[in-house]
C-alpha positions in Angstrom: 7.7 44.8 -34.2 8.9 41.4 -34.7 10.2 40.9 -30.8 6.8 41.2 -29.8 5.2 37.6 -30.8 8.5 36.2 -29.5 8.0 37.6 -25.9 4.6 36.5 -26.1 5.6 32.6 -26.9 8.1 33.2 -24.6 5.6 34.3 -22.1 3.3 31.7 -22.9 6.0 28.9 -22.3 7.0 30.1 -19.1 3.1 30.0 -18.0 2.9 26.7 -19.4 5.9 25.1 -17.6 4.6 27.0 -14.4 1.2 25.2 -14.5 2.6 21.8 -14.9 4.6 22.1 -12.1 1.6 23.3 -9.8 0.1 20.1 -11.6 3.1 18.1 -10.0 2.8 19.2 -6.8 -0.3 18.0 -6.9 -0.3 14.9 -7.8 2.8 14.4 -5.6 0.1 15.6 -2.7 -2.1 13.1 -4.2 0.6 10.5 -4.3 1.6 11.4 -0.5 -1.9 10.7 0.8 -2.7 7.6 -0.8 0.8 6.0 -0.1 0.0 7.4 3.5 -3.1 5.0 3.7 -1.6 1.9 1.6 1.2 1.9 4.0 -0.6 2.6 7.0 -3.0 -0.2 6.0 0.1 -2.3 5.7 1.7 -1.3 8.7 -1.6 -2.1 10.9 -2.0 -5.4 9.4 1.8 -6.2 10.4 1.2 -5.6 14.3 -1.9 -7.9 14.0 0.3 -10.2 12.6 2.8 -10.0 15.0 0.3 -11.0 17.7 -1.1 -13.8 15.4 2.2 -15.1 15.2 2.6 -15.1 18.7 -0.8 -17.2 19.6 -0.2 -19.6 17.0 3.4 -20.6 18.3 1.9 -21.0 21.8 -0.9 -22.9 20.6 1.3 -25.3 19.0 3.6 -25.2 21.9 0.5 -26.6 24.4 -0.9 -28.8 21.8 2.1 -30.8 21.8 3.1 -32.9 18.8 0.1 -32.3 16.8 0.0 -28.9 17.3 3.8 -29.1 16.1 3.0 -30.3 13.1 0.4 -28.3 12.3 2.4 -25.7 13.1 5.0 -26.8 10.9 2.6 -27.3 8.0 1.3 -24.2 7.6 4.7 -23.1 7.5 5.1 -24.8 4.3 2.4 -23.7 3.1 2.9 -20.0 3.8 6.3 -20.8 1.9 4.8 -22.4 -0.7 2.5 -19.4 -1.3 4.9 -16.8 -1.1 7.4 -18.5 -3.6 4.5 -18.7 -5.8 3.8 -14.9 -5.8 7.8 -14.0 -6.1 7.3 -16.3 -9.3 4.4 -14.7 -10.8 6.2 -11.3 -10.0 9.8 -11.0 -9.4 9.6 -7.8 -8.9 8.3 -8.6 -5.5 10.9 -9.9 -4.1 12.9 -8.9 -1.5 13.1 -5.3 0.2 12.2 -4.1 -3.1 14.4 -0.8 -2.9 16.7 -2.6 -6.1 14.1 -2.7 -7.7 12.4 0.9 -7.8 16.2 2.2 -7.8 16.5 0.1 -11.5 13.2 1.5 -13.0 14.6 5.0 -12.3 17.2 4.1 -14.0 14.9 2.8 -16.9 16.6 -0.4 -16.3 12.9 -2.3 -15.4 9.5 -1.8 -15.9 6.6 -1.8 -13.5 3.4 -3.6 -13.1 2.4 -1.2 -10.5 -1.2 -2.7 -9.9 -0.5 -6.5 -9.6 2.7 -5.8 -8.2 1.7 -3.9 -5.1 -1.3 -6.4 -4.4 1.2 -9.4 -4.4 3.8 -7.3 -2.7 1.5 -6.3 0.3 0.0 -9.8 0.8 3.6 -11.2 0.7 5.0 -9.3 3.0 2.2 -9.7 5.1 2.6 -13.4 5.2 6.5 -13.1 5.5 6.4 -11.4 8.6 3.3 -13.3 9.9 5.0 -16.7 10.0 8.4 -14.8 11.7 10.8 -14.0 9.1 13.7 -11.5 10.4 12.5 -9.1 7.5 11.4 -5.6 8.0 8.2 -3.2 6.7 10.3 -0.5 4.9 11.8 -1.6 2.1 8.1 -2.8 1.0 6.7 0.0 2.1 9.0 2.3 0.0 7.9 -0.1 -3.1 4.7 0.1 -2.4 4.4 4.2 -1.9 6.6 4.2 -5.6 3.8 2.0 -6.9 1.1 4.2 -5.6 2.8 6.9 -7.7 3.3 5.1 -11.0 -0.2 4.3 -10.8 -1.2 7.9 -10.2 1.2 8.6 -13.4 -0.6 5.9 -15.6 -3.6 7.5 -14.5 -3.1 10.5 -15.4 -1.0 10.1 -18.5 2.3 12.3 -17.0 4.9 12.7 -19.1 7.5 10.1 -18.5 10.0 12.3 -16.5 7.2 13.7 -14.2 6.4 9.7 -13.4 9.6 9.6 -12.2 9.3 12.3 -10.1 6.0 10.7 -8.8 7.8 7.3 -8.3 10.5 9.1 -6.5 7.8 10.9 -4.1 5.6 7.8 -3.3 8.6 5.9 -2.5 9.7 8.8 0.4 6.1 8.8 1.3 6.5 4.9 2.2 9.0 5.3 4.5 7.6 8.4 6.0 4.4 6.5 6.8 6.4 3.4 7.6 8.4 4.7 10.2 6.9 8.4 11.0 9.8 10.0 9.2 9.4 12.8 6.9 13.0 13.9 6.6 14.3 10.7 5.9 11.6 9.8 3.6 12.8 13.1 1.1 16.5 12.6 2.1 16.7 8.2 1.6 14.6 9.3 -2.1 17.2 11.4 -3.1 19.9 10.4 -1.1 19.7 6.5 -2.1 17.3 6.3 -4.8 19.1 9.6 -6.9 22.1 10.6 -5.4 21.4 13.8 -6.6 17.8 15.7 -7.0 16.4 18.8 -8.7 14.2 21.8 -7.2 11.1 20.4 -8.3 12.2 16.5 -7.2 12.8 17.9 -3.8 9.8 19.4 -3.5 7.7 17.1 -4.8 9.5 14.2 -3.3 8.7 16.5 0.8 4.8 17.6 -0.2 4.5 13.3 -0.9 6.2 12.4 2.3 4.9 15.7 4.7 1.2 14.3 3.4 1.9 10.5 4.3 3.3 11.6 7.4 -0.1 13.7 8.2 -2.1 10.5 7.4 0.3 8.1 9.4 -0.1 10.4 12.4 -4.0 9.7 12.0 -3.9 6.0 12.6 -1.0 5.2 14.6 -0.5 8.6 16.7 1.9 10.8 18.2 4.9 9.1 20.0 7.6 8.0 17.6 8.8 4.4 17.2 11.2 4.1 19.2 10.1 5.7 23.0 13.4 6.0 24.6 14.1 7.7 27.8 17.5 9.0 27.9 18.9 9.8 31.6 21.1 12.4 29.5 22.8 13.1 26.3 26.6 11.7 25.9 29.1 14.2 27.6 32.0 15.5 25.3 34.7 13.9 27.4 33.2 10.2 26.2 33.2 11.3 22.7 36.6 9.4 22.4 34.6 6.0 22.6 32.5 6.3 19.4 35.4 6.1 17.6 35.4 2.6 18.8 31.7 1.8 18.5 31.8 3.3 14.7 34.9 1.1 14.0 33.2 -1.9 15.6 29.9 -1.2 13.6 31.7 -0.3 10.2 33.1 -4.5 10.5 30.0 -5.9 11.5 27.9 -4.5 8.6 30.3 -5.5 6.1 30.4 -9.2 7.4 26.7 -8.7 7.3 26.5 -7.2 3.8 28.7 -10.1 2.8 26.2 -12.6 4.4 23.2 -11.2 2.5 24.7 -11.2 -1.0 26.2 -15.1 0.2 22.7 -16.1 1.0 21.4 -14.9 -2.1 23.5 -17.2 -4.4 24.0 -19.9 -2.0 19.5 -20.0 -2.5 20.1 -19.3 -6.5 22.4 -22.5 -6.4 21.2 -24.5 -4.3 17.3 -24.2 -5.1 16.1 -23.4 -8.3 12.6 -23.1 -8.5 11.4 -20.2 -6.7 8.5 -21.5 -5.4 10.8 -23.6 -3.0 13.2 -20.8 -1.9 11.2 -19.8 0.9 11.1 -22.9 2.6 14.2 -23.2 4.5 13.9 -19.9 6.0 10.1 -20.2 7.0 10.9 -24.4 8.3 14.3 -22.2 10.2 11.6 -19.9 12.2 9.4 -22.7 13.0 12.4 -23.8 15.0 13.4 -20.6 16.4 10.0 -19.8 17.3 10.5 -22.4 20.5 14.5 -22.0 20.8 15.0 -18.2 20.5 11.6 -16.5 19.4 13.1 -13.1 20.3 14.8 -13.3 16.9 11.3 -13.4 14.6 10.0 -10.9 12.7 11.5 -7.3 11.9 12.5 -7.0 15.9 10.6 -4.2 17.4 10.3 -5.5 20.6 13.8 -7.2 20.8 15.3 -3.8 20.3 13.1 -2.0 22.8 14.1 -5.1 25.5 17.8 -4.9 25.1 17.7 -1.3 25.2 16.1 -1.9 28.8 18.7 -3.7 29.9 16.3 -7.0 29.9 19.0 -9.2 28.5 22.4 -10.1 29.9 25.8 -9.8 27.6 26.1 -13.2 26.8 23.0 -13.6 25.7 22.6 -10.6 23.5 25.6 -12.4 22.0 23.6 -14.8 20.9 20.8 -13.3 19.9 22.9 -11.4 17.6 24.0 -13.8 15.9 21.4 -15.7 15.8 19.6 -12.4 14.0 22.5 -11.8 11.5 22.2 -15.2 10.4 18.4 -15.6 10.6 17.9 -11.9 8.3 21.0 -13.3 5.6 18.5 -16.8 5.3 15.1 -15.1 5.8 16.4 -12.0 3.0 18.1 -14.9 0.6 15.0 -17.1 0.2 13.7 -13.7 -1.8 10.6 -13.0 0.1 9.0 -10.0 0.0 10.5 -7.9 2.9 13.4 -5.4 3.8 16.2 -5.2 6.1 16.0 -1.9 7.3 14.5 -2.6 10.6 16.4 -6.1 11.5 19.3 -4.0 10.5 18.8 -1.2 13.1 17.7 -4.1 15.6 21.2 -5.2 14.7 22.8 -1.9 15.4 21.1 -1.3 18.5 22.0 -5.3 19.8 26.0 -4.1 18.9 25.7 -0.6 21.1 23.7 -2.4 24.0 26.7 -5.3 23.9 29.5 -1.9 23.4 28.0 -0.7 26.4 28.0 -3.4 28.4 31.3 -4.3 28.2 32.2 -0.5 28.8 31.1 -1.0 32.2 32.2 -4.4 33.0 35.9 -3.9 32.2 36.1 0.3 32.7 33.3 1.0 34.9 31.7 3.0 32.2 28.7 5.1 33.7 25.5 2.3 32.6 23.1 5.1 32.3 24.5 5.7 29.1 22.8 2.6 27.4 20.1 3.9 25.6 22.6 6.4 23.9 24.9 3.7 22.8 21.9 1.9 21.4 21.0 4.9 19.2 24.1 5.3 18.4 25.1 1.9 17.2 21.7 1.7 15.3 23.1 5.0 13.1 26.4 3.8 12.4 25.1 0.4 11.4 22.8 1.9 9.2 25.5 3.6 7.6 28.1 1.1 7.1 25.2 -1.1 5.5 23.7 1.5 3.0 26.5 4.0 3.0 23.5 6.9 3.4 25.2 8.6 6.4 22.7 11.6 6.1 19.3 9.8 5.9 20.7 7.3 8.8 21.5 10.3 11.3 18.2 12.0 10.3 15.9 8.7 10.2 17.0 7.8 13.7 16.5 11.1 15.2 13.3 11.1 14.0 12.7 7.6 14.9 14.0 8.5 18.9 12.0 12.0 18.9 14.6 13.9 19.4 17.3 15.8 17.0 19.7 16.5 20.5 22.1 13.6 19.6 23.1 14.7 16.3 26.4 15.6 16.3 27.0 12.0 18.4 25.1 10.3 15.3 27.4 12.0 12.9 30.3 11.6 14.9 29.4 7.3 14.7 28.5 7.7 11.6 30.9 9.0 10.2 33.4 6.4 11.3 31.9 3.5 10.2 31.3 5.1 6.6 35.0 5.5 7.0 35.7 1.9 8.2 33.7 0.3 5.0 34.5 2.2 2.5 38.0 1.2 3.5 36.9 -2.4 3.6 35.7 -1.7 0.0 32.3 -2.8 0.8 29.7 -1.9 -1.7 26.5 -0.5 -0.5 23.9 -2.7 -0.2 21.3 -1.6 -2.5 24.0 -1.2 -5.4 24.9 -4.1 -4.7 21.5 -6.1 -4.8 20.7 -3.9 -8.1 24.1 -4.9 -9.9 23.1 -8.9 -8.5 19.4 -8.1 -10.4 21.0 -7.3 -13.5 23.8 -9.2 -14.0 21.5 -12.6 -12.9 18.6 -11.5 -15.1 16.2 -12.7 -13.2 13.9 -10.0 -13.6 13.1 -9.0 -17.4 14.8 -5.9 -18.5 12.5 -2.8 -19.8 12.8 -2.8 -23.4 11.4 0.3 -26.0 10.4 0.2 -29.4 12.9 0.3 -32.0 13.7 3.6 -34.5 10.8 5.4 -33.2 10.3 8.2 -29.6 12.9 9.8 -29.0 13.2 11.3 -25.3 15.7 13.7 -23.0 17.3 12.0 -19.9 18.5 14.8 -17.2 22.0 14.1 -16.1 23.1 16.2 -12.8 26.6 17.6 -12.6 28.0 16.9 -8.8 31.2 18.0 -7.2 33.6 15.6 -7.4 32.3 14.5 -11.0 34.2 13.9 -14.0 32.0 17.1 -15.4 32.5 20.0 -12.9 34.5 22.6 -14.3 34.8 21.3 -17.8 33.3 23.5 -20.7 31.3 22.3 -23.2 33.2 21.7 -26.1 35.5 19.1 -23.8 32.7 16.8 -23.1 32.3 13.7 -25.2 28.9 12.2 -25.0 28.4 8.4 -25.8 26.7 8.0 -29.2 23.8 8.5 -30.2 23.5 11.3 -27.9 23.0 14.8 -28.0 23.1 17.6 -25.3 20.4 19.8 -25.7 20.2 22.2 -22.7 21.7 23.1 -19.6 19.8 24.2 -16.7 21.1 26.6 -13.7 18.8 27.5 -10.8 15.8 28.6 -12.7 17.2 29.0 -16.1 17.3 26.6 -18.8 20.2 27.9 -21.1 21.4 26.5 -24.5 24.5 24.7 -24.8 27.6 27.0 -26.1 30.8 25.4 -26.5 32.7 27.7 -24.1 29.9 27.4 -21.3 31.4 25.9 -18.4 29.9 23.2 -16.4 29.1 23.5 -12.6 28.2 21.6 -9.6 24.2 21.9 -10.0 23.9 21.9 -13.1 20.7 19.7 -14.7 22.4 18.5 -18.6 19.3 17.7 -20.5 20.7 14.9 -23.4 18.4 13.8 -26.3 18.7 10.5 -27.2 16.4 7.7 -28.8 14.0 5.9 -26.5 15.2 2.6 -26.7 19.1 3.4 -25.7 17.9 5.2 -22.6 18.1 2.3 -20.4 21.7 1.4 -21.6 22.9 5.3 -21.8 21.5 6.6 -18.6 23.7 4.4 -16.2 27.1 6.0 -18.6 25.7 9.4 -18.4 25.0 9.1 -14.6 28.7 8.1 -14.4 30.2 11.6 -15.6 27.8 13.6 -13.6 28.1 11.5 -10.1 31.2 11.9 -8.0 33.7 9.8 -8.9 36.0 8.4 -11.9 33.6 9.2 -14.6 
């Protein structure tokens, strides 16, 4: 008689939990479809910009010295501007990818409503005025604000903002660039290093719907339209060996520049207001000398994959770009580095090509490939997210067939910078946020909420395979459930831990944000 009521509660909190998590779904559909049109809106304005920019360079050009200054006082003013929105909200700054990666880790706090009205009108003047900075890393700040604001709305649990945060942010890049995938796979991949059932599936719904309204507005084709003449035969595998190698040392030279720009700006200049103005006076300049080199680079890596430039020039432009993205990144202006980064990449495989077939008589119908290729392995040796890079650039290209010749490249510089010891870039740009402090840390109430964090357990980890009664804890916390597949099982001292497992571990509110980078630690691969 007495199991009765218990398989009724029982029952009733297995109908509970199943209704919030229809509940998430939706909002995470709701979260995907207006991330889809903020980013959209944002990525529409940026093309009008990029023709703005264009007319107002040429203006100045035929208007002579007038026109020049003009030209070159608007500039500062832009500059002006944007440092005075990165000063209001800090949290602006930059790619913003640090940023949503530290409130995750309950490390910051957002203002999601004045911070993604500054952060779109920043970026938009950033790239207007020619900055070498790209739309994604804003746009995957902007999709995570869309989904703490749905959060706030709503009044979700914290742990289900999270997982709405986590799904506007793959929504942003999915409408930024047309790429589901990578949208759920750069969330979870990047942002997580490790995801749950219902993260993964609320994290695709978000991104398949921002996709959907993306494909509304801006069509069809995908970003990058190459034609290939074929796909790389087996017997040239051989070379990406080399290409990987040579794009593993590139991005961590160009890893090193960015983090160097950063302090050389945070030494140099210390109001913020004026950071910008070096890097927006610099494109004024390379807007007559080398204008190929402004803004995110869309069109420079369509030319060079056409063959429109000649080796010693896409030399130069290269360089020109790497240092132009490490100044226009440094002055912290709203903006990523995502696409000058792949333009990057695919300047390194036109240039790997080229010199195939000046000094071996390398088969020149290859290009395109090599440019695909390099813009994969650089992606990789910069954010160390070999999966996402493969995927986002098939995706970007239309076409999955090169996969196993994106792994391949991929692979190898992965390999090549990890050996280096270079850190990934977004890890490294967090641990520069919070070691500098120049973005207020989240603080809690003292003594009062207490709150579970969900720690995973990876293979690899300091945790796989231990039981139970091994595991020390830091203080002040508690594990309080362990959760396999489906099942969410209590603790026992013998239970042994395995690679999937979700450890849910009780602590008090206002140790989170210190605890949860520790915890993460024994569940990620690694020392522990």
């Amino acid at each position: 008689m007495g199991k009765a009521p218990e398989g009724k509660k029982a029952g009733d909190a297995l109908r509970r939990e199943e209704r919030a998590r229809r509940g998430l779904y939706l909002k995470g559909l709701a979260t995907g479809i207006t991330a889809g049109f903020v980013v959209v809106a944002y990525r529409l304005i940026l093309e009008k910009a990029a023709v703005f920019r264009t007319l107002v360079y040429g203006q100045a050009a035929r208007n002579g010295p007038a026109g020049v200054f003009l030209l070159f006082a608007g500039l500062a003013a832009a500059a002006l501007l944007v440092g005075s929105l990165v000063r209001r909200a800090p949290m602006i700054k930059g790619s913003g990818i640090p940023q949503v990666k530290g409130v995750l880790l309950r490390q910051f706090r957002m203002k999601w409503l004045e911070e993604l009205v500054l952060k779109f009108f920043g970026g938009v003047t950033a790239l207007a005025f020619g900055l070498s900075l790209g739309r994604e890393g804003p746009s995957i700040q902007l999709g995570a604000h869309v989904g703490a604001g749905l959060a706030s709305a709503s009044k979700s649990p914290e742990v289900d903002g999270k997982y709405l945060i986590t799904a506007g942010a793959g929504a942003g890049l999915a409408a930024a660039f047309n790429a589901p995938l990578a949208g759920v796979l750069f969330s979870l991949e990047e942002l997580h290093k490790s995801f749950s059932p219902l993260m993964l599936t609320c994290t695709m719904v978000a991104s398949l719907a921002a996709e959907i309204v993306s494909r509304n507005f801006v069509g069809l084709s995908p970003v990058f339209d190459f034609t290939l003449k074929e796909y790389l035969p087996l017997r040239h595998y051989p070379v990406l060996v080399f290409l990987g190698a040579l794009c593993g040392l590139v991005g961590v030279v160009f890893n090193a520049a960015l983090i160097r720009s950063l302090d050389l700006h945070d030494s140099l200049i210390k109001s913020d207001i004026l950071k910008p103005l070096p890097a927006f006076l610099t494109a004024g300049c390379l807007g007559f000398l080398l204008p190929e080199v402004l803004g995110g680079g869309h069109e420079l890596l369509m030319d060079s994959a056409l063959g429109k430039y000649g080796v010693t020039l896409l030399i130069l432009i290269l360089g020109t770009k790497l240092f132009f993205t490490a100044l226009s990144y440094g002055s912290g202006s709203p903006g990523g580095i995502f696409f000058p980064l792949l333009v990057v990449g695919a300047l390194l495989g036109r240039i790997f090509s080229d010199l195939l077939v000046l000094w071996f008589s390398f088969d020149p119908g290859f290009a395109v490939n090599f440019v695909i290729l390099g813009m994969a392995a650089f992606f990789t040796a910069v954010t160390r997210a070999p999966i996402t890079g493969a995927v986002l650039i098939s995706e970007m290209t239309g076409s999955l067939s090169h996969l196993i010749s994106l792994i391949i490249v991929s692979a190898v510089a992965y390999a090549v910078a990890e050996a280096l010891k270079a850190k990934p870039i977004y890890d490294a740009f967090l641990d520069r946020l919070l070691s500098k402090g120049t973005i207020s840390r989240a603080t809690y109430e003292e003594g009062g909420k207490k709150m579970v964090l969900t720690i995973p357990v990876c293979s690899g980890s300091f945790l796989e395979q231990r039981p139970i009664r091994d595991l020390i804890l830091p203080p002040g916390c508690v594990l309080v459930g362990v959760v396999r597949g489906k099942l969410e099982r209590l603790p026992r001292p013998d239970m042994v831990l395995l690679p999937g497992d979700l450890l849910s571990v009780l602590t008090e509110e206002q140790r989170a944000a210190e605890l949860k980078p520790a915890l993460l630690r024994l569940g990620l691969p690694g020392p522990g």
